[in-house]
C-alpha positions as CSV (number, residue, x, y, z in Angstrom):
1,X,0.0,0.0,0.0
2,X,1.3,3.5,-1.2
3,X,1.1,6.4,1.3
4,X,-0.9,9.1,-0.1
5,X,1.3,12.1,-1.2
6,X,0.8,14.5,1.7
7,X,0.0,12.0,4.3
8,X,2.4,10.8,7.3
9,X,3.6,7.5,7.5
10,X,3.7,7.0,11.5
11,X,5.5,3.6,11.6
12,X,8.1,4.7,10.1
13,X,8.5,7.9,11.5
14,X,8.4,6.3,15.0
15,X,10.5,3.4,13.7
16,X,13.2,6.1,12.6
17,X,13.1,7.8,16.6
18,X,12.8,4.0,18.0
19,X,15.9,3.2,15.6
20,X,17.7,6.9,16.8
21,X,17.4,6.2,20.4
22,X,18.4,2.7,20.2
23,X,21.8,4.1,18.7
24,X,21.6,7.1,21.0
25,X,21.5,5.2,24.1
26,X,24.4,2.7,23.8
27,X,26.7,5.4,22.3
28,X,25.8,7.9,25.1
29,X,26.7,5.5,28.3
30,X,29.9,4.1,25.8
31,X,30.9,7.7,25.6
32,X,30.2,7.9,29.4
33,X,32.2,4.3,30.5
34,X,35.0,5.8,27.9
35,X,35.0,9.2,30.1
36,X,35.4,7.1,32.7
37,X,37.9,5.1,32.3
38,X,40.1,7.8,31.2
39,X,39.7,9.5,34.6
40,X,40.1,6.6,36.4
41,X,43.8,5.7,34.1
42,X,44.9,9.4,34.7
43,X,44.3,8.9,38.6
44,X,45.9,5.7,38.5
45,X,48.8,7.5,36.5
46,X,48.7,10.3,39.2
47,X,49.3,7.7,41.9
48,X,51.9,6.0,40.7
49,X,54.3,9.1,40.4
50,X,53.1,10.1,43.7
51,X,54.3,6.8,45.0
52,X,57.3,6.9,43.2
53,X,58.3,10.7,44.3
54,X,57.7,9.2,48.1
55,X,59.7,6.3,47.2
56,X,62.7,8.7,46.3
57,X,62.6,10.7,49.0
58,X,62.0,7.9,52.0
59,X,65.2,5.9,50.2
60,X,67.1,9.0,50.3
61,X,66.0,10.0,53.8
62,X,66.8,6.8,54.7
63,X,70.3,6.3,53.1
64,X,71.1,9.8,55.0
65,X,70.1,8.1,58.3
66,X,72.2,5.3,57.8
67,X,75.1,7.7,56.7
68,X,74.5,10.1,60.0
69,X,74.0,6.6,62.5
70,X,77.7,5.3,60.5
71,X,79.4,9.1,61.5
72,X,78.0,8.8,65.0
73,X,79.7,5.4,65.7
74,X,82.9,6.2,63.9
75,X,82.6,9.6,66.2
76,X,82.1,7.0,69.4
77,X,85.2,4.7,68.2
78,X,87.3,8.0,68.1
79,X,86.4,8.9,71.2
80,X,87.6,5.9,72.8
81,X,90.4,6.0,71.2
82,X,91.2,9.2,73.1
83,X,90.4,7.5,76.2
84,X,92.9,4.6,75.2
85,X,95.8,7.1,74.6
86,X,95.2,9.0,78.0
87,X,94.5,6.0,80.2
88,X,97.4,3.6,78.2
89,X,99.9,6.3,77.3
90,X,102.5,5.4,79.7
91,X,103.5,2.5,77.3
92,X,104.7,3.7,74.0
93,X,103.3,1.1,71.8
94,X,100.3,1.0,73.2
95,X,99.8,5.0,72.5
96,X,101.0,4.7,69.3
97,X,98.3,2.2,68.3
98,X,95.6,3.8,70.0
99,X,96.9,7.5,68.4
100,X,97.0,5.9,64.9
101,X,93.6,4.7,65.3
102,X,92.6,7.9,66.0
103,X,94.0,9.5,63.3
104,X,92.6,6.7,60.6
105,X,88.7,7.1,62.5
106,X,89.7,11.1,62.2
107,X,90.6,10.4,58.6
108,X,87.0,7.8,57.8
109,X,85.0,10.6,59.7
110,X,86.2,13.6,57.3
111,X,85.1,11.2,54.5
112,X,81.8,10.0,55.7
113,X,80.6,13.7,56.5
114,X,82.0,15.0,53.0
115,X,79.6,12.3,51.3
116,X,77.2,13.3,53.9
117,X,77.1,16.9,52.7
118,X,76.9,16.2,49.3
119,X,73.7,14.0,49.8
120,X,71.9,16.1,51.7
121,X,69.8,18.6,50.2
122,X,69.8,22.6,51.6
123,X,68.3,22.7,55.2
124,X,68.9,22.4,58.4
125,X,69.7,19.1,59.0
126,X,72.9,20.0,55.9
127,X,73.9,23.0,58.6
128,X,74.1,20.9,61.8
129,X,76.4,18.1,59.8
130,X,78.4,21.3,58.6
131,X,78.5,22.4,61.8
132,X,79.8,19.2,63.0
133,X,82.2,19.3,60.2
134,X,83.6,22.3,61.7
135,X,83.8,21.5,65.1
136,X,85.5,18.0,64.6
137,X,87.9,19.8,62.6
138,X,88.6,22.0,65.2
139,X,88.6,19.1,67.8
140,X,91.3,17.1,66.0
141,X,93.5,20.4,66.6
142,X,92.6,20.3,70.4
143,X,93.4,16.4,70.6
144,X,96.9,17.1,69.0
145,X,97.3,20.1,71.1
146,X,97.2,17.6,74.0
147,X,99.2,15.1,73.0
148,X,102.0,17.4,73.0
């Protein structure tokens, strides 16, 4: 049967919307699951950096701690060696071993807090190891001062 020219065909009209909105639908919540999963990749993206950034810094922190508990030992061991020299420096050899390992934990100290300073990043925790710098420096002049 042949529509008449001027009159509306309804089932096909309707079956054109129907055929439109099928289309319309699925696209529209692809486009939506495609928005979202783009979101959730560049939050995922944003994490891992942030976890690698915190990696960094708690591996660099933490090689700095190691450093610092290393200088504070090889500090302790040239202390008592001090002691050794005063309290066994009646007999020559014995002074001479304890002065010499003085000198060489002197010597490991200078070269641990050089690394020290070059690892740690501008602060205040840089200006106390300077400062120790400094002062150790200035003790080893003291310590020869009274050996004499």
């Amino acid at each position: 049967m042949q529509p008449v020219v001027g009159q509306l065909d309804f089932p096909s009209e309707v079956g054109d919307r129907v055929l439109k909105l099928t289309l319309k639908l699925p696209l529209s919540l692809g486009a939506c699951l495609l928005v979202f999963l783009a979101a959730a990749l560049y939050g995922i993206y944003g994490l891992t950096q942030a976890l690698q950034t915190y990696s960094t810094t708690l591996q660099s922190a933490e090689q700095n701690r190691a450093a610092t508990d290393q200088v504070t030992i090889l500090f302790k061991t040239q202390v008592q060696e001090w002691k050794n020299v005063l309290l066994r420096g009646k007999d020559s050899g014995a002074r001479d071993k304890h002065w010499k390992a003085f000198i060489q934990n002197e010597e490991r100290i200078g070269r641990e807090v050089g690394k020290l300073l070059a690892a740690l990043p501008e602060g205040e925790s840089k200006a106390l190891v300077s400062r120790f710098a400094s002062a150790h420096t200035t003790m080893g002049g003291q310590y020869r001062k009274g050996l004499d």
